[in-house]
C-alpha positions in Angstrom: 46.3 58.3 28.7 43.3 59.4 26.7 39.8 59.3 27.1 38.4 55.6 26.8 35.9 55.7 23.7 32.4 54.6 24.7 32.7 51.3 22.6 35.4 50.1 24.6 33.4 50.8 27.7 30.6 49.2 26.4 32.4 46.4 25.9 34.1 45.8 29.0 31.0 46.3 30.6 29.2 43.7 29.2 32.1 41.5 28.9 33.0 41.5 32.9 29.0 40.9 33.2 29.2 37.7 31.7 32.9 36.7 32.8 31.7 37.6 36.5 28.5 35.2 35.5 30.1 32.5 33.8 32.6 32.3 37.0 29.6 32.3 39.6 27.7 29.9 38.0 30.6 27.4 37.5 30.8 27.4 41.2 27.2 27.1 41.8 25.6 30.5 42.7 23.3 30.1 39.8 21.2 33.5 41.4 23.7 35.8 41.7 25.1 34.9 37.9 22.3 35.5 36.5 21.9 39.1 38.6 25.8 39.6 36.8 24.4 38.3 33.0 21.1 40.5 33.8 23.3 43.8 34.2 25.3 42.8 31.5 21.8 42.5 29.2 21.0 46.0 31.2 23.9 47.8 29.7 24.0 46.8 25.9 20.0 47.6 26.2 20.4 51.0 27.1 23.1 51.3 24.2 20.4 49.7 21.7 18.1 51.8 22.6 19.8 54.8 22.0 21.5 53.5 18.7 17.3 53.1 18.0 16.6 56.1 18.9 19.4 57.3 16.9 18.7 56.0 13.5 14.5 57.3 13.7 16.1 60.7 14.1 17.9 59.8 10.7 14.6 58.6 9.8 16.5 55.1 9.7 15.3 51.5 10.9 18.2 49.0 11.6 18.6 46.1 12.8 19.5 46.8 16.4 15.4 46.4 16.5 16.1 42.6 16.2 18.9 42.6 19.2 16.4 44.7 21.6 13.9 42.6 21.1 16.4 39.2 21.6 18.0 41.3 24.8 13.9 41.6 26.7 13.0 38.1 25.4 15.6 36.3 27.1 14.9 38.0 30.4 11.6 37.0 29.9 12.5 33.5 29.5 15.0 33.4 31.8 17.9 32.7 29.2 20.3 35.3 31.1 23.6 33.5 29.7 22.5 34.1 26.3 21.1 37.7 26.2 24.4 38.3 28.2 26.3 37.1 25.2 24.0 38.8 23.0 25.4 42.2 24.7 28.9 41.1 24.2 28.3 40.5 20.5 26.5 43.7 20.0 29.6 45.7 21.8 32.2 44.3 20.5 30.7 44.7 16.4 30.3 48.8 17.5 33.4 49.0 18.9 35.2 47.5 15.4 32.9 50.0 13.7 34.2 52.6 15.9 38.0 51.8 15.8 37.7 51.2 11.8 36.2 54.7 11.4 38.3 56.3 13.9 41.3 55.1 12.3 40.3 55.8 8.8 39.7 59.5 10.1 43.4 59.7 11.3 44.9 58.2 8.1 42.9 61.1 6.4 43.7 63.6 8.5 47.6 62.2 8.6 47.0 62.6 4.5 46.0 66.0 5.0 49.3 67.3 6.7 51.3 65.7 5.2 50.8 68.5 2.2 52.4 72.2 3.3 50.0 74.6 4.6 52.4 77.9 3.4 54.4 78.4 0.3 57.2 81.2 0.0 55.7 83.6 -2.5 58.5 85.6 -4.7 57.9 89.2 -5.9 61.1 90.6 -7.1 63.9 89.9 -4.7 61.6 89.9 -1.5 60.6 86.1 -0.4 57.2 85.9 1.7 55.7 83.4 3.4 52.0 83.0 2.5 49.1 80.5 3.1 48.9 78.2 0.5 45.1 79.1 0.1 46.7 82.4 -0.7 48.5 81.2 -3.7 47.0 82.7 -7.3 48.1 81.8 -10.8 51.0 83.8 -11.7 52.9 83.2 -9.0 56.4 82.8 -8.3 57.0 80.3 -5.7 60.0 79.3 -4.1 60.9 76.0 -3.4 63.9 74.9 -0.9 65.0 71.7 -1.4 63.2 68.7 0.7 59.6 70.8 0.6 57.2 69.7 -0.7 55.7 71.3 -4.4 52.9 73.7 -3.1 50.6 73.9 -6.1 50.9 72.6 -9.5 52.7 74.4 -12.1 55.7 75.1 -14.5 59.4 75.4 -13.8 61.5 78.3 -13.7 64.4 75.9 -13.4 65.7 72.8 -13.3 64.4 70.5 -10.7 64.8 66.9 -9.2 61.4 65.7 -7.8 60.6 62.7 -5.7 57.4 61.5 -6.9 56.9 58.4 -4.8 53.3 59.8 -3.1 52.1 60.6 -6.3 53.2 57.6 -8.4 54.7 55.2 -6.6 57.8 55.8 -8.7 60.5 55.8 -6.1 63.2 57.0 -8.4 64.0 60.9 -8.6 62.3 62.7 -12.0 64.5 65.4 -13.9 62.4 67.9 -14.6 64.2 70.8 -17.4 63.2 74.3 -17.1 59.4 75.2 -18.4 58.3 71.6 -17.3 55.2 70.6 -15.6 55.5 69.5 -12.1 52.4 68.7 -9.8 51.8 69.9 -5.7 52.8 66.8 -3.2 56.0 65.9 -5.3 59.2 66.6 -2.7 62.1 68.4 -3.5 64.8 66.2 -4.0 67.4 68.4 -5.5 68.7 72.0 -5.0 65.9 74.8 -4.9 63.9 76.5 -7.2 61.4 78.8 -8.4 58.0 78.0 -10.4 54.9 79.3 -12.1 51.7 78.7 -10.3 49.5 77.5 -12.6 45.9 77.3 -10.5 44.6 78.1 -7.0 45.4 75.4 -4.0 42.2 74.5 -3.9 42.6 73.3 -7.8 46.0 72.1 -7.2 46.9 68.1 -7.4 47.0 67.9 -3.4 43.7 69.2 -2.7 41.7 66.7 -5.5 43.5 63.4 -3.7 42.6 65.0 -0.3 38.8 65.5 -1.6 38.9 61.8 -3.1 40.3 60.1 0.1 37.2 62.2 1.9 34.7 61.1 -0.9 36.2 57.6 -0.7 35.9 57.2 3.1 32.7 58.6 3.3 31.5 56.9 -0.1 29.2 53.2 1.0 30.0 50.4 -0.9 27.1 48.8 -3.2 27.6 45.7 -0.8 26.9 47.7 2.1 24.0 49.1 0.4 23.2 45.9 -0.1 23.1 45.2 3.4 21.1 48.1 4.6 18.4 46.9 2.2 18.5 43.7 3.1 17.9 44.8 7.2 15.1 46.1 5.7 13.3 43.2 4.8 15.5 41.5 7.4 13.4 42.7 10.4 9.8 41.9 9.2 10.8 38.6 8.1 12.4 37.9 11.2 9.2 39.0 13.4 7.0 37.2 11.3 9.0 33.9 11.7 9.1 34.6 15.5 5.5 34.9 15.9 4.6 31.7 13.8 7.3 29.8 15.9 5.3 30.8 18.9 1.5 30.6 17.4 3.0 27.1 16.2 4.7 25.9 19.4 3.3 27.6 21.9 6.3 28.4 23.4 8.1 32.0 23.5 11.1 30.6 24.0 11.3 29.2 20.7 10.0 32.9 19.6 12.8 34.1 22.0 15.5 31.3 20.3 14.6 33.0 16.3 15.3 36.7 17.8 18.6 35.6 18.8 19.7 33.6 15.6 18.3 36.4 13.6 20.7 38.9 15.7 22.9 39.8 12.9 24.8 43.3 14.2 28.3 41.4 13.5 27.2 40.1 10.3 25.8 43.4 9.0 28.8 45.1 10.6 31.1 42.9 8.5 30.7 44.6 5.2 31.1 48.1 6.8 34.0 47.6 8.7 36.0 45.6 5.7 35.4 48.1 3.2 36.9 51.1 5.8 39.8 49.1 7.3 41.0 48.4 3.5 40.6 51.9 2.3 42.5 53.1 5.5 45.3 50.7 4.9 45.6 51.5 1.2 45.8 54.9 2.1 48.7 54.3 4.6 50.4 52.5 1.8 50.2 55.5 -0.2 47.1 54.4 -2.4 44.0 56.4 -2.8 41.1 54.1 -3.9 38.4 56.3 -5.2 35.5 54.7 -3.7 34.2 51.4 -1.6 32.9 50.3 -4.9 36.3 50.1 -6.0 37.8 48.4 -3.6 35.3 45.8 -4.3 35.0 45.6 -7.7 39.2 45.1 -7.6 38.2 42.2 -5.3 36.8 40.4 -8.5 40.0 41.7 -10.9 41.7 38.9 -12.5 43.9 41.0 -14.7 46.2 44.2 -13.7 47.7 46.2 -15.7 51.2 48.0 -14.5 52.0 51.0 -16.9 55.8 51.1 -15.0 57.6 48.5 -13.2 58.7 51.1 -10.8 55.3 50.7 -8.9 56.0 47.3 -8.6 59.1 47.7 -6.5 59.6 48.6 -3.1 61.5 51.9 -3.4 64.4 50.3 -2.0 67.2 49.4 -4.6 70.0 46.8 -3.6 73.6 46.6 -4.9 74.2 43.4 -6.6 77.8 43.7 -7.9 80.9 46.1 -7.7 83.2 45.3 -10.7 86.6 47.4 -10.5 89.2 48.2 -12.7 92.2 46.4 -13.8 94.6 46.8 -10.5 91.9 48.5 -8.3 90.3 46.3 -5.5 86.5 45.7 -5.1 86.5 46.5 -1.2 88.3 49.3 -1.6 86.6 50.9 -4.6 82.8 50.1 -2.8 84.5 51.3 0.9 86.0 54.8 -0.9 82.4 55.2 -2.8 80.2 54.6 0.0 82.2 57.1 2.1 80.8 59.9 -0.6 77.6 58.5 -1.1 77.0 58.2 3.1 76.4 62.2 2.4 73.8 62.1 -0.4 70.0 60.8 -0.5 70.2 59.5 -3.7 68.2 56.1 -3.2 71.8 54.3 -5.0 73.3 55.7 -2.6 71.6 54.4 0.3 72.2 51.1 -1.7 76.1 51.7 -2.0 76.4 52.5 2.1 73.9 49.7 3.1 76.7 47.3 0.9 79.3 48.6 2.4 77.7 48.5 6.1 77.2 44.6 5.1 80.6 43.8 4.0 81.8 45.3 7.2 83.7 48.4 5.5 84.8 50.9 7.4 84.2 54.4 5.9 85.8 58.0 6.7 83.5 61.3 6.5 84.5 63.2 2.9 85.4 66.5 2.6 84.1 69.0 -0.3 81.1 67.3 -0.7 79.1 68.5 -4.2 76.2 67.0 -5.3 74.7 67.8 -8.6 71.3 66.8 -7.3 69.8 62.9 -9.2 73.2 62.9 -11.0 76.6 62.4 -9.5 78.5 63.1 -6.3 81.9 65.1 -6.3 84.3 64.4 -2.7 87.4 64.4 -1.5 87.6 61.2 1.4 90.5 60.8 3.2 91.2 56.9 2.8 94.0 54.5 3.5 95.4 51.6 1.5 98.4 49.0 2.3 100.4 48.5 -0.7 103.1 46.0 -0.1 102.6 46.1 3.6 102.9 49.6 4.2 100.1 52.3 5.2 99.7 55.2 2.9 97.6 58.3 3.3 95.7 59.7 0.1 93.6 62.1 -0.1 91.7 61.3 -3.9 89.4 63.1 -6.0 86.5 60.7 -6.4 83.3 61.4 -8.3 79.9 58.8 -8.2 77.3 59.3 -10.5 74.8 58.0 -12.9 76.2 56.1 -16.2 74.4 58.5 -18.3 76.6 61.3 -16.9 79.7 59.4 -17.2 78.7 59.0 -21.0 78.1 62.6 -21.2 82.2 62.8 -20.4 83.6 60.5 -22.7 83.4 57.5 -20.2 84.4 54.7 -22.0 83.7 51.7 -19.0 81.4 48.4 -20.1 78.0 49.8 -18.8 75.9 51.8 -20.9 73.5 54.8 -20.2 70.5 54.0 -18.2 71.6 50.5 -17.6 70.9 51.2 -13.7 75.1 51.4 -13.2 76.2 53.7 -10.7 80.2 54.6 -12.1 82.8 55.6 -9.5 85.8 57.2 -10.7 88.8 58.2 -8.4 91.6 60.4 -9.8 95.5 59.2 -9.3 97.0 60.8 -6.5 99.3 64.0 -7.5 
């Protein structure tokens, strides 16, 4: 178990204080609960103090001013209950700052290792391993298949990149030889080399790692608004206090304004909102520039999608398996999935999760090839009962995109880039 954070001390602290209270004076030992409420006040005093103390070293004023002051007045007035309660208030907003701000600094950090911290470096026909802070324009930089792009350049090859982190595109990009490909886009087909084009530090990773730092550490203009506000907050609040007094002649009606006026949750609010929403964007995969951002997309009305692949959830579903004159369904989706269980092609996750569904039972292929993003090559041993007998076949079956099929004189209904994925099995010799 780790450490306890001192907000979740805090806050048990003060919360057993007035628990403990509440209980003793419910059965009647009004003395000794308000000893337990008056140790709770004790505690979230000494952390006011010090959060006081804190901000003049920042040359800041807050508004824990205000709960100090509402913390000594009702001991002075003998309201321990509600000074107790004050303390529980005033833990319980830190300790929602804390966790929002601790949590934000883990989605970051979780951001930052995500991207590869070495890139293999080619120089003739001798592969190195270098930092990627290491990495100079020029380069030529291997790339095995599932890494992820190292630094932005240009293509020595042909390449299948998963782009998902960078655009939200789940489908894999083709990418010919001399294209443009961007660092933090995965691997998704066979390996190749590139061109860096630009340092690391100038590379696509490092600016979103600089703008989810900028965006965390960026305030909101209705947080600034906030902190302005606690300026004028405090005097106002003082001044109504003393008139309430002068007025009544009563400090507990003084005493009653502090309290009221304690606003630590309220002005903690805006804070914790704008972090907690940039920290769950960014586990989502979306980088928000900035609190102001976040807020101003608050008051959007209209959004405007430049792909309808960002609108999806990255995971396709098969909707219908049409066969051929004489071939069944079952068969055809049980004999596909049995190839496709070997790629991760996103289709053909889709064609085994169909096939898991419909209860098919599949065999493990052999001579699996994969032309990476475009079609599968195997050779699955299957069986099939034809007029009540068992036979054992051992097909050539290829999967693949429509596109390709067209590319080979397919002739079946779908056409190219109609979202089809074609299965073709070859008669047995």
């Amino acid at each position: 178990m780790g450490k306890p954070s001192p907000g979740a001390v805090l806050l048990t602290a003060t919360a057993t204080a007035f628990a403990a209270g509440a209980l003793l004076w419910s059965a009647g030992s009004g003395r000794l609960a308000n000893a337990c409420w008056t140790a709770g006040i004790a505690v979230a005093l000494a952390a006011s103090l010090w959060w006081i103390l804190s901000g003049l070293r920042q040359r800041k004023l807050g508004v824990d001013l205000i709960a100090s002051l509402a913390l000594v007045g009702t001991v002075l007035v003998g309201e321990y209950a509600a000074g107790s309660l004050i303390g529980v208030m005033l833990a319980t907003g830190r300790l929602l700052d804390a966790s929002a701000s601790r949590r934000a600094r883990k989605d970051l950090s979780a951001l930052v290792n995500r991207f590869p911290t070495t890139a293999r470096r080619r120089r003739g026909a001798e592969i190195t391993v270098i930092d990627v802070d290491a990495i100079e324009p020029w380069d030529i930089l291997a790339v095995a298949p599932g890494e992820i792009v190292p630094a932005d350049g240009r293509l020595r090859d042909n390449a299948v990149l998963d782009e998902s982190a960078l655009t939200g595109e789940p489908l894999p990009r083709h990418v010919r030889r001399g294209g443009t490909i961007r660092s933090g886009a995965v691997n998704a087909g066979a390996a190749f080399d590139m061109i860096a084009r630009s340092p690391s530090a100038d590379s696509t990773n490092a600016g979103i790692v600089r703008l989810a730092g900028a965006a965390a550490a960026e305030r909101a203009p209705v947080v600034r608004l906030a902190d302005r506000l606690a300026i004028l907050f405090i005097p106002v609040t003082l001044t109504v206090a003393t008139v309430s007094w002068w007025i009544s002649g009563s400090p507990t009606r003084a005493v009653a304004v502090l309290v009221v006026a304690t606003p630590c949750p309220l002005l903690l609010a805006a804070p914790i909102a704008i972090v907690a929403g940039l920290s769950r964007a960014s586990r989502s995969g979306v980088i928000i520039r900035d609190g102001g951002a976040l807020e101003t997309l608050g008051r959007a009305r209209t959004l405007l999608i430049d792909k309808t692949g960002t609108l999806t959830t990255g995971r396709p579903e098969q909707v219908e398996v049409t066969a051929a004159p004489g071939e069944d369904a079952d068969g055809l989706l049980r004999l596909s999935a049995s190839v496709e269980q070997m790629s991760p092609h996103v289709f053909a996750t889709a064609i085994v999760s169909e096939a898991a569904r419909r209860e098919l039972p599949l065999t493990v292929p052999t001579g699996v090839h994969e032309n990476a993003g475009t079609r599968v090559r195997a050779s699955p041993a299957w069986s099939r009962t034809v007029s009540s007998r068992s036979v054992r076949e051992t097909p050539r079956f290829r999967s693949g995109r429509a596109r390709w099929y067209a590319a080979v004189s397919w002739t079946g209904p779908p056409s190219p880039g109609s979202g089809w994925t074609i299965a073709m099995r070859a008669p047995s010799p």
